[in-house]
N, C-alpha and C positions, 0 to 999 in steps of 0.2 A: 504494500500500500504506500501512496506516496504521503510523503510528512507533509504535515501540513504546519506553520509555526506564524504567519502573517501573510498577508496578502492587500495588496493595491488594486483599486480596477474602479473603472464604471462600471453605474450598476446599467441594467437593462430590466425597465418598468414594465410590469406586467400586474396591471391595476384589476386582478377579478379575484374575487373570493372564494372559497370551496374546491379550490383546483384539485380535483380527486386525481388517482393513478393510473385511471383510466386515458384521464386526458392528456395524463402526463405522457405516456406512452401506449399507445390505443392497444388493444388486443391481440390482434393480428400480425403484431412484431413478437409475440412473446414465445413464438418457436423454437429462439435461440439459447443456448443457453448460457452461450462468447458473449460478451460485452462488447464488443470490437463493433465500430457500425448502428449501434442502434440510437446513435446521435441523429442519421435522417428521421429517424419517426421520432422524435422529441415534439410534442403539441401536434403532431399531426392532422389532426382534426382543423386545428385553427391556423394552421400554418401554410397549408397548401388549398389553392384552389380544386373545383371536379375534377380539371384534366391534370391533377399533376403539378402545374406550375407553383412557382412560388408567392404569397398572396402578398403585396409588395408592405400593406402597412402592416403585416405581425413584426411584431419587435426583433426577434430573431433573424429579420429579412432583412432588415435596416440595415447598409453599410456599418452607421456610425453602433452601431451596437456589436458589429463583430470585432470576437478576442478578448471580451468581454467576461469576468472569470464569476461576477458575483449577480444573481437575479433576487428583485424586488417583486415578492410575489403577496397577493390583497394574504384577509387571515384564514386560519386553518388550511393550512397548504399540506399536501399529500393527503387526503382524507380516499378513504375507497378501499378497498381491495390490497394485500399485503405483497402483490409483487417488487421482489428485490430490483427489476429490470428500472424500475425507476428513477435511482438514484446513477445507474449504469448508464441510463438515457443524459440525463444532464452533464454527466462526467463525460462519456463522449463526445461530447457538442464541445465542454471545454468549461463549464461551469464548475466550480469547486465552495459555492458556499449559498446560501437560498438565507435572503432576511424576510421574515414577517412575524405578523403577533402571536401564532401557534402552530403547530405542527400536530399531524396525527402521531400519535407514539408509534405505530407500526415503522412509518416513515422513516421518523428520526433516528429509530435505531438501525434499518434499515442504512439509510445514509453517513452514520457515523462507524458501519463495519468498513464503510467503502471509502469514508476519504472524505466525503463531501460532508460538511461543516453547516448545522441549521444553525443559525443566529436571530432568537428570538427576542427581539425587542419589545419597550414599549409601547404603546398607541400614539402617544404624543409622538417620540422620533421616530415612528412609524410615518405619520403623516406628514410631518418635513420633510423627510426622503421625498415622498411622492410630491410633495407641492416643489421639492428642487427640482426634480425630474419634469415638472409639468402634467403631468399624467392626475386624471381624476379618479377618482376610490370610489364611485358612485355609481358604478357600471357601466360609465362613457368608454367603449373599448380602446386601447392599440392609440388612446391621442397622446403625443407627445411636442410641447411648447419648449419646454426648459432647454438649456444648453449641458450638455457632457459634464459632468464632474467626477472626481475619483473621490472613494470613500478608502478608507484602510481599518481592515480588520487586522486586530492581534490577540490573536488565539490564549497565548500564556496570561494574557492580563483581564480576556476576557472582554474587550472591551470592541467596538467602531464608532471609527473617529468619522465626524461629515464634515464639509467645508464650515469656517466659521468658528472652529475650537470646541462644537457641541460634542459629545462623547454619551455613549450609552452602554451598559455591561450587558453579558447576554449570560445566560445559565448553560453549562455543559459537566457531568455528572466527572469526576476526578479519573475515573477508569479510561473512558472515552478519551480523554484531553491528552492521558498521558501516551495514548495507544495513536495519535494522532500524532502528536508533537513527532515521535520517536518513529513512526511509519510503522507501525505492529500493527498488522491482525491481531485480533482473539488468542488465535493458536499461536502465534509466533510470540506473543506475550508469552503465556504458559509455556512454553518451551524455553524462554530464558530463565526459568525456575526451574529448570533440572534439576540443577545441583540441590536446591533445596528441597526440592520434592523426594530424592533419592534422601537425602539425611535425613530428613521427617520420616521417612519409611525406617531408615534404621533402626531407631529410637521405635516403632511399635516392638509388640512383645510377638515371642516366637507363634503363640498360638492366635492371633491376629492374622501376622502373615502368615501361616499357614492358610488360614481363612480364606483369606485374598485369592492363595494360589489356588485353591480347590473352584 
């Protein structure tokens, strides 16, 4: 997994609420079980026109939003269905971090085995973001007035900075943070406690480990 420890970007506004997993990545992509590729069906739905083309005002389309590493998504974002291909879909497009007011927990953990970093703020620096962006929270789709700015997230502190000196903390559970920082999977954590986990085995009694081995 790649470490994650801070990150610079504009965001890329994406003012709806409810964004379930479906939308995240429509159905019909979920045949794979590679990550590699399934950044083209990222919003599928809303991204491409019937035949295929590309719909010019989704945000994702927009010149000035590509390379763009951080999405400003309305609240309860990931909500739906527990597919892992979600957070797979974002990270291949090139996205590494999703700020809004909640997250579905399937989501977030979902997101945080993978890399990708949910940054849940509060409603007030919620809605500055969106009013810097230009972008309405009121279900006006895909409008974007504001001009480009970079936001910076830093992970160790917890915190994203916006233009202006404003700052806001976001909650990430101490396991996650440190599995992130360091670029460890789950199991690649566990496996750096070998040694420990073989010594703690020592110290059990003989009729224990027998136990174990039967």
């Amino acid at each position: 997994m790649q470490t994650f420890s801070s990150l610079t970007s504009r965001l890329i506004p994406l003012p709806l609420d409810n964004i379930d997993t479906d939308q995240i990545i429509p159905a019909r992509f979920l045949k794979t079980i590679g990550k590699s590729g399934l950044g083209e069906g990222l919003f599928a739905g809303w991204r491409y026109q019937a035949d295929g083309s590309p719909l010019p005002e989704f945000p994702l389309n927009k010149p000035v939003y590509q390379d763009c590493q951080i999405l400003l998504a309305g609240h309860n974002f990931g909500c739906g269905s527990s597919r892992e291909h979600a957070p797979w879909a974002l990270l291949d497009w090139g996205i590494r971090a999703v700020v809004s007011t909640s997250f579905a927990d399937i989501f977030r953990n979902n997101a945080l085995k993978n890399g990708l970093l949910p940054v849940e703020v509060d409603r007030d620096t919620h809605r500055q973001l969106f009013d810097l962006t230009g972008d309405a929270t009121d279900g006006q789709h895909f409008r974007n007035n504001g001009s480009p700015f970079d936001v910076y997230i830093d992970l160790e502190s917890q915190t994203i900075q916006l233009p202006g000196g404003h700052s806001a903390s976001f909650p990430i559970d101490p396991f996650s943070k440190t599995c992130l920082l360091e670029g460890f999977e789950p199991l690649d954590y566990l496996l750096r406690l070998e040694e420990r986990i073989s010594a703690f085995e020592e110290t059990l009694s003989p009729y224990s480990t027998r136990g174990q081995q039967r």
